[in-house]
C-alpha positions as CSV (number, residue, x, y, z in Angstrom):
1,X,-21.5,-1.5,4.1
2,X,-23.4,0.7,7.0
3,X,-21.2,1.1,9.7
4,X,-23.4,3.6,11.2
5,X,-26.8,1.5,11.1
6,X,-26.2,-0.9,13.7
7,X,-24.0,-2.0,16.8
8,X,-23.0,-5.2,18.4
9,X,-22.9,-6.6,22.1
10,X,-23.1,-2.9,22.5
11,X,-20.5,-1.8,21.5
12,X,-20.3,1.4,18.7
13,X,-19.2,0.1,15.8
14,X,-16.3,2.7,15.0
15,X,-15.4,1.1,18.3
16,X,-16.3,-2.9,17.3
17,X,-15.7,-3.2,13.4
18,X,-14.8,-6.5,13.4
19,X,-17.6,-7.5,15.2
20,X,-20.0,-5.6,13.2
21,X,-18.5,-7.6,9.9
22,X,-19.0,-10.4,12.5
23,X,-22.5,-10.2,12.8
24,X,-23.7,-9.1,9.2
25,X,-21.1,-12.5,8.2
26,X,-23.7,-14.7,10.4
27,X,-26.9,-12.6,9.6
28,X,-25.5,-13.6,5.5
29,X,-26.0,-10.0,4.9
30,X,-22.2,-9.2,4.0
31,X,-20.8,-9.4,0.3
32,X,-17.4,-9.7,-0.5
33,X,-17.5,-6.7,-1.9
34,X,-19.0,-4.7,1.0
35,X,-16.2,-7.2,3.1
36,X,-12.9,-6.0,1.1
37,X,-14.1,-2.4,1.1
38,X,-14.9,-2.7,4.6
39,X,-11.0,-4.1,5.0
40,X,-9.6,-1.2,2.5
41,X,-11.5,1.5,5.2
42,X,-10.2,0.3,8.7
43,X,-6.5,-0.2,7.0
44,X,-6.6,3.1,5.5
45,X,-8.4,4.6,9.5
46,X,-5.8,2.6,11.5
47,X,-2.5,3.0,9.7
48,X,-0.9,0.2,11.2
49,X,-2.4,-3.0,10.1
50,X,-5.5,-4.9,10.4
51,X,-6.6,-6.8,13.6
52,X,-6.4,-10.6,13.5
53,X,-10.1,-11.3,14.0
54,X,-11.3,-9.5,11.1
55,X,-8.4,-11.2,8.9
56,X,-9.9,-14.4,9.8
57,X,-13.2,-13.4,9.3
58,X,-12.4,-12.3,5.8
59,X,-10.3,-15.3,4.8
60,X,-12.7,-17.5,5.9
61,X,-16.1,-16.4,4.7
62,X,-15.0,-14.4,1.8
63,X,-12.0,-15.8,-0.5
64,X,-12.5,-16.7,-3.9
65,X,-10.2,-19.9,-4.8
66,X,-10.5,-18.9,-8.5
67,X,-9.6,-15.3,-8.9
68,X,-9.6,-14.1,-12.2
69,X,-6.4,-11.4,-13.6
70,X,-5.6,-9.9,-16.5
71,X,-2.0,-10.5,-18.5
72,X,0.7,-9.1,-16.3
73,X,-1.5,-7.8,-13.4
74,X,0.4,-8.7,-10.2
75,X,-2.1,-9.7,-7.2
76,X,-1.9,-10.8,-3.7
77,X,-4.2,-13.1,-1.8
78,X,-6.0,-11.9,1.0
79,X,-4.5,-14.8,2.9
80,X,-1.0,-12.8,2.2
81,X,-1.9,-10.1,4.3
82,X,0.7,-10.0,7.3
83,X,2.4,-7.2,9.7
84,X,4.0,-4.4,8.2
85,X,7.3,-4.4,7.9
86,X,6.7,-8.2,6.6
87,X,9.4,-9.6,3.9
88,X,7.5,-10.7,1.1
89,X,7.8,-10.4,-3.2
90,X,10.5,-8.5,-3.2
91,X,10.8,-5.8,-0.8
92,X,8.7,-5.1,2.4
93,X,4.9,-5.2,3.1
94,X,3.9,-1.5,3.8
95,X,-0.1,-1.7,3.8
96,X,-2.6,-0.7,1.3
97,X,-2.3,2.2,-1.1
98,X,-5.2,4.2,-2.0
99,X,-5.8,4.1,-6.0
100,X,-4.7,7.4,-7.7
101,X,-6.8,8.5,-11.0
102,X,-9.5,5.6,-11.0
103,X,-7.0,3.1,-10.1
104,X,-8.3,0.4,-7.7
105,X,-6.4,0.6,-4.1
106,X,-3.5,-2.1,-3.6
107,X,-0.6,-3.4,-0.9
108,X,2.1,-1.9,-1.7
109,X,5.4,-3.5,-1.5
110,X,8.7,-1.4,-1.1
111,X,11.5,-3.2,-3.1
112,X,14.5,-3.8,-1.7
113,X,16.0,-3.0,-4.6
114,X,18.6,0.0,-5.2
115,X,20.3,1.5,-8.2
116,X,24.0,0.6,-9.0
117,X,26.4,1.7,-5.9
118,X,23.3,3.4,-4.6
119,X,24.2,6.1,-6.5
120,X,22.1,9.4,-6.9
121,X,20.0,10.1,-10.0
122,X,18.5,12.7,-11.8
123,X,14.4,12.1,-12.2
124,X,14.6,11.2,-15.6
125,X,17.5,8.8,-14.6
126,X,15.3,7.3,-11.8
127,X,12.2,7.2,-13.8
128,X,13.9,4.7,-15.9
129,X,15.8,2.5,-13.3
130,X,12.4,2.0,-11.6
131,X,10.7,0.8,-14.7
132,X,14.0,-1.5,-15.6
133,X,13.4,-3.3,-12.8
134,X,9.7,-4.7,-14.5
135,X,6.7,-6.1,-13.3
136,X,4.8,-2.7,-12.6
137,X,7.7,-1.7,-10.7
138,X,7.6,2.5,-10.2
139,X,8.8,5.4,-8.3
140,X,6.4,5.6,-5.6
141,X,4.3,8.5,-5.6
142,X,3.5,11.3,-2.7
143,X,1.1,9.3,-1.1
144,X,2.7,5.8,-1.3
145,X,5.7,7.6,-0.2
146,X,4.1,9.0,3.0
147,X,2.3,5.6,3.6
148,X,6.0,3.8,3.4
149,X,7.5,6.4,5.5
150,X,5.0,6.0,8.2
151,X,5.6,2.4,8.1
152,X,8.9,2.0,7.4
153,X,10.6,-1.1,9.2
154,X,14.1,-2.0,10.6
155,X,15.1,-4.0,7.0
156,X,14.8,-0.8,4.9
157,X,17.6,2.4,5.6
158,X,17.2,5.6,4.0
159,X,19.8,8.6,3.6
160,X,18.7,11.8,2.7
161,X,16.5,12.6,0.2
162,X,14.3,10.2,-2.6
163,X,12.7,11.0,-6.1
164,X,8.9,10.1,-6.3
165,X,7.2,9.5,-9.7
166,X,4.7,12.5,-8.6
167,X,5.8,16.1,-10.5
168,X,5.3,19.4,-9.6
169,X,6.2,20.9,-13.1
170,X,7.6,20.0,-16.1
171,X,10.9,20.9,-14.5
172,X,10.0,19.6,-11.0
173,X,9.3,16.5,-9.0
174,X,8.6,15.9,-5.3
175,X,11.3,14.2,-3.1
176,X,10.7,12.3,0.7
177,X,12.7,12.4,3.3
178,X,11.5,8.9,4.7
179,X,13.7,9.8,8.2
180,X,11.9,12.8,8.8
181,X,8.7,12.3,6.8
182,X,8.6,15.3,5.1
183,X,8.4,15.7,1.2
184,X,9.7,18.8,-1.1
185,X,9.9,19.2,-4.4
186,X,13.6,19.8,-6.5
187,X,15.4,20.1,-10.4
188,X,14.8,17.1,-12.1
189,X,18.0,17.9,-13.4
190,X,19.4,17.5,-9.7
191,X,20.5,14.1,-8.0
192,X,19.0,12.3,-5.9
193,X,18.4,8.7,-4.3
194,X,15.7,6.4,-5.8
195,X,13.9,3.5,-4.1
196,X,11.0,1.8,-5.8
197,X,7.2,0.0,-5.5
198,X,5.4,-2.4,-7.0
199,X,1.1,-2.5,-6.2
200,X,-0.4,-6.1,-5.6
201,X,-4.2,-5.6,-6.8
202,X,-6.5,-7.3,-3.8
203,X,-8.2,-11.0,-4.6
């Protein structure tokens, strides 16, 4: 969708997006297609959610009642969407996830869930508690890392530093400090805390 062709009640529309999706909605020129990517864009430009109106607009105009998933795949409904920091499927909303090697982009939910005693882990060890936990569930990776760091709400504490799924070598992987926001890389052979996600595809 065009963001740069055309403005409404004068307004720029890096200014007005969800007036723009507003006006091509009642013009009819607005798929759903060009209305989720639209919605993937302004989450990914404003970090911190997306504004009420152009929820609406999308739930209203654009929501297919019979969404179609493959075995397994683990979606959420555009009508889902809430504030981050929202308690939902496990864990905590944290916003949408860009895709990583041709993967579509998806909310990302950061599971409340924590290894035995909390304890510290090698990678390997993580690796594996992440993936016990099923349903897609993973170590999060640098950038869904740094998206749940940026976002991270009152339910969820963190102590030092977590594994992510992301390596640097094949003796290295990248750890986050979610307190301070900044990500390093360490042994896999060393210990540390593990936390995981889980990706809800967008219907």
């Amino acid at each position: 969708m065009n963001t740069e062709a055309a403005s409404y009640d004068g307004l720029p529309d890096t200014i007005a997006p969800e007036r723009l999706l507003a006006k091509k909605i009642k013009e009819g020129v607005a798929t759903p297609d060009e209305a989720l990517e639209w919605l993937r864009i302004t989450a990914f430009m404003r970090g911190n959610g997306i504004a009420v109106t152009a929820c609406e607009l999308i739930k209203k105009h654009f929501i297919s009642t019979s969404p179609t998933t493959t075995p397994g795949e683990h979606i959420m409904n555009i009508n889902e969407l809430a504030a981050i920091g929202t308690k939902m499927h496990g864990g905590e909303f944290k916003g949408i996830a860009r895709g990583e090697n041709g993967e579509p982009d998806a909310f990302l939910i950061a599971l409340d869930a924590t290894p035995p005693n909390d304890e510290p882990l090698t990678w390997n060890e993580a690796m594996k508690w992440a993936e016990s936990l099923g349903d897609g569930a993973q170590l999060p990776s640098r950038a869904e890392a740094a998206l749940d760091s940026k976002n991270t709400g009152s339910s969820r504490e963190y102590n030092g530093w977590y594994w992510l799924r992301t390596q640097n070598s094949s003796g290295y992987a990248y750890v986050q400090n979610f307190e301070g926001g900044n990500q390093d890389d360490a042994l896999k052979d060393n210990t540390s805390r593990a936390r995981a996600v889980r990706r809800l595809s967008i219907i």
